[in-house]
C-alpha positions in Angstrom: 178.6 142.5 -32.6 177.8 139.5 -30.3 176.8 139.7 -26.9 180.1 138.1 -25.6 181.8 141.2 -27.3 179.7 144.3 -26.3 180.6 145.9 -22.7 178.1 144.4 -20.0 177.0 147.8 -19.7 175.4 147.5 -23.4 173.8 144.2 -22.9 169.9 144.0 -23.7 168.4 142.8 -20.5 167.0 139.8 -22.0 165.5 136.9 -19.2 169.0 135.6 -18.6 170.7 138.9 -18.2 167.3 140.2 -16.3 168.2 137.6 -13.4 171.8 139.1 -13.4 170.4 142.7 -13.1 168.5 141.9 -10.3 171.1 140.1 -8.5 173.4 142.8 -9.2 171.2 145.9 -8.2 170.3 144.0 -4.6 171.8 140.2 -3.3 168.8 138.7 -1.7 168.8 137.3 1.5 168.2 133.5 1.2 165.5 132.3 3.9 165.4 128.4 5.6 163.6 126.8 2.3 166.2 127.7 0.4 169.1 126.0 2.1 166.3 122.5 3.0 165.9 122.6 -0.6 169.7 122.8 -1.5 171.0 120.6 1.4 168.6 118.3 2.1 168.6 116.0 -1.2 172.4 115.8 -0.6 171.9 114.7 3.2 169.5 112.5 2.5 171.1 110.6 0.0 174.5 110.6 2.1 172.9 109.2 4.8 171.1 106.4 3.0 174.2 105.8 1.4 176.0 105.3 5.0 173.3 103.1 6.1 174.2 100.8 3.0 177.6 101.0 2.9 177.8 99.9 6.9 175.2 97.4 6.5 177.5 96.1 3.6 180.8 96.2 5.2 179.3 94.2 7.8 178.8 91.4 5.4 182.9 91.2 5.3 183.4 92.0 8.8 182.5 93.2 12.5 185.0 95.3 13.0 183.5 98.8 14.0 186.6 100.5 12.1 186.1 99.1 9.2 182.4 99.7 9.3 182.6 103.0 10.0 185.1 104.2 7.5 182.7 102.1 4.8 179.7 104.3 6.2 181.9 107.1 6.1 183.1 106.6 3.0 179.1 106.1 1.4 178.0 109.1 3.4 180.6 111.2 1.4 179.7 110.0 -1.9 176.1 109.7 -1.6 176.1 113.3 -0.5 178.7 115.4 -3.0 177.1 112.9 -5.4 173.7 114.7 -5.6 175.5 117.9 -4.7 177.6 117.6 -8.1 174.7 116.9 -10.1 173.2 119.9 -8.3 175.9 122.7 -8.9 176.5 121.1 -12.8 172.8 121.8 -13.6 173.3 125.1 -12.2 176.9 125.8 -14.0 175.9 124.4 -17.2 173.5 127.3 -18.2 176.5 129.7 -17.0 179.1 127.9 -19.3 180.3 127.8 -22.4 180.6 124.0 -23.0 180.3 120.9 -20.7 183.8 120.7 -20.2 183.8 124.3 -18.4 180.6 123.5 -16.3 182.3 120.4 -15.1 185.6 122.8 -13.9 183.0 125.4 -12.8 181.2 122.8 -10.3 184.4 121.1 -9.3 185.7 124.5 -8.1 182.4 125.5 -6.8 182.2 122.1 -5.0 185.8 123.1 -3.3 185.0 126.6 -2.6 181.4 126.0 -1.3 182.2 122.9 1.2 186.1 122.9 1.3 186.9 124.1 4.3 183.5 122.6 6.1 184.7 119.4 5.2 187.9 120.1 6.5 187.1 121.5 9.6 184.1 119.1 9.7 186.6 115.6 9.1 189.3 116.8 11.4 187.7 118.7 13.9 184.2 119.7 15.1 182.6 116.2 13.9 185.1 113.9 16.0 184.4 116.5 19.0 181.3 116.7 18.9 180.4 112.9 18.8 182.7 111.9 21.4 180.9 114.8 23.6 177.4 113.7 22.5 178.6 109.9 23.6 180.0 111.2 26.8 177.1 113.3 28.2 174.5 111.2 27.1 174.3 107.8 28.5 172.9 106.1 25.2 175.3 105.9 22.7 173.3 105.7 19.7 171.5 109.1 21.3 174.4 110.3 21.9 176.2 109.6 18.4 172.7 111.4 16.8 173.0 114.6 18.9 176.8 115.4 18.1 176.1 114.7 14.5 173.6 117.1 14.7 175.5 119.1 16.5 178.1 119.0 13.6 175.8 119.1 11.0 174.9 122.7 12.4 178.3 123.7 12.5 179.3 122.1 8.6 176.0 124.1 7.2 176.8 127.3 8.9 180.4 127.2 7.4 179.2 125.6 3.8 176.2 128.3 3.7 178.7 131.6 4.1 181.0 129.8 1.1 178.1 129.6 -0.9 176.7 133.1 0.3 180.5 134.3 -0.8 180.6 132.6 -4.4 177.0 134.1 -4.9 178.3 137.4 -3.9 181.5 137.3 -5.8 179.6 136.6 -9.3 181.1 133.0 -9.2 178.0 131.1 -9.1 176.7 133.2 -12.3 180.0 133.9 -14.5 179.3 137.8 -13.2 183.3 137.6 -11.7 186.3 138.3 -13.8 187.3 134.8 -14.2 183.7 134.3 -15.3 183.5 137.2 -17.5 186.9 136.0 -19.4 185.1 132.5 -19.2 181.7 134.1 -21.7 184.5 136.2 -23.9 186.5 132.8 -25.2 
């Protein structure tokens, strides 16, 4: 009988079912490295690619709209770039084929910074940088503080959706969906 077959229960604890012991007898608590080394590829290459794709769009034009949604627009794929490569290398041991890792790492993309982004777009970003610019007379000072400020607020909400899909056994194909996932 294969592995996929047997009842977990009856699984040898080889090395990849020894990690999935351990996380199931006692979720460790992540500490600060973990989420620099997680995030910080991601914001680093989102913010080089808003410096690029401003400093681009201001080949074309000078209008500051423009600009910014073309900074925006790098930011965005510079980051969830690296952050897609990230979650596949992590989904691809977990799945069956690479067609499954790629759905596995969408979804965990959506689930893990959905609703940051969301709130993050539409709310607490444009807040905060209009306060930053507002109680602190240099702009660029000003624009640096609220994105930090927002920054804060995005990881905090991005970190408890990844804290919840670890948890949940979707991260590791330990949840029902992931279980049905190993079986077909």
């Amino acid at each position: 009988m294969t592995t996929t077959n047997r009842p977990l229960a009856t699984i040898q604890a080889t090395p990849q079912h020894a990690q999935q012991a351990t996380t199931d007898a006692a979720p460790r608590r992540r500490g600060i490295v973990f989420w620099i080394v997680r995030y910080l590829p991601a914001e680093i290459a989102g913010t080089a690619a808003m410096v690029v794709g401003g400093l681009l769009a201001t080949l074309w034009t000078d209008a500051a709209p423009v600009i910014a949604v073309a900074a925006l627009a790098g930011e965005v794929v510079g980051f969830y770039a690296v952050l897609a490569v990230t979650i596949y290398i992590e989904q691809a041991p977990v799945s069956t084929t690479r067609r499954r890792a790629l759905r596995r790492t969408v979804g965990l993309l959506v689930a893990e910074f959905g609703a940051a982004e969301l709130l993050d777009t539409f709310l607490v970003r444009p807040a905060a940088l209009m306060l930053g610019v507002w109680l602190i007379p240099d702009p660029l000072w000003g624009m640096l503080t609220g994105k930090v400020a927002a920054d804060i607020v995005f990881y905090a909400v991005a970190a408890g959706a990844f804290t919840v899909t670890a948890r949940t056994g979707l991260r590791d194909g330990r949840s029902p969906a992931g279980l049905q996932e190993v079986a077909t």
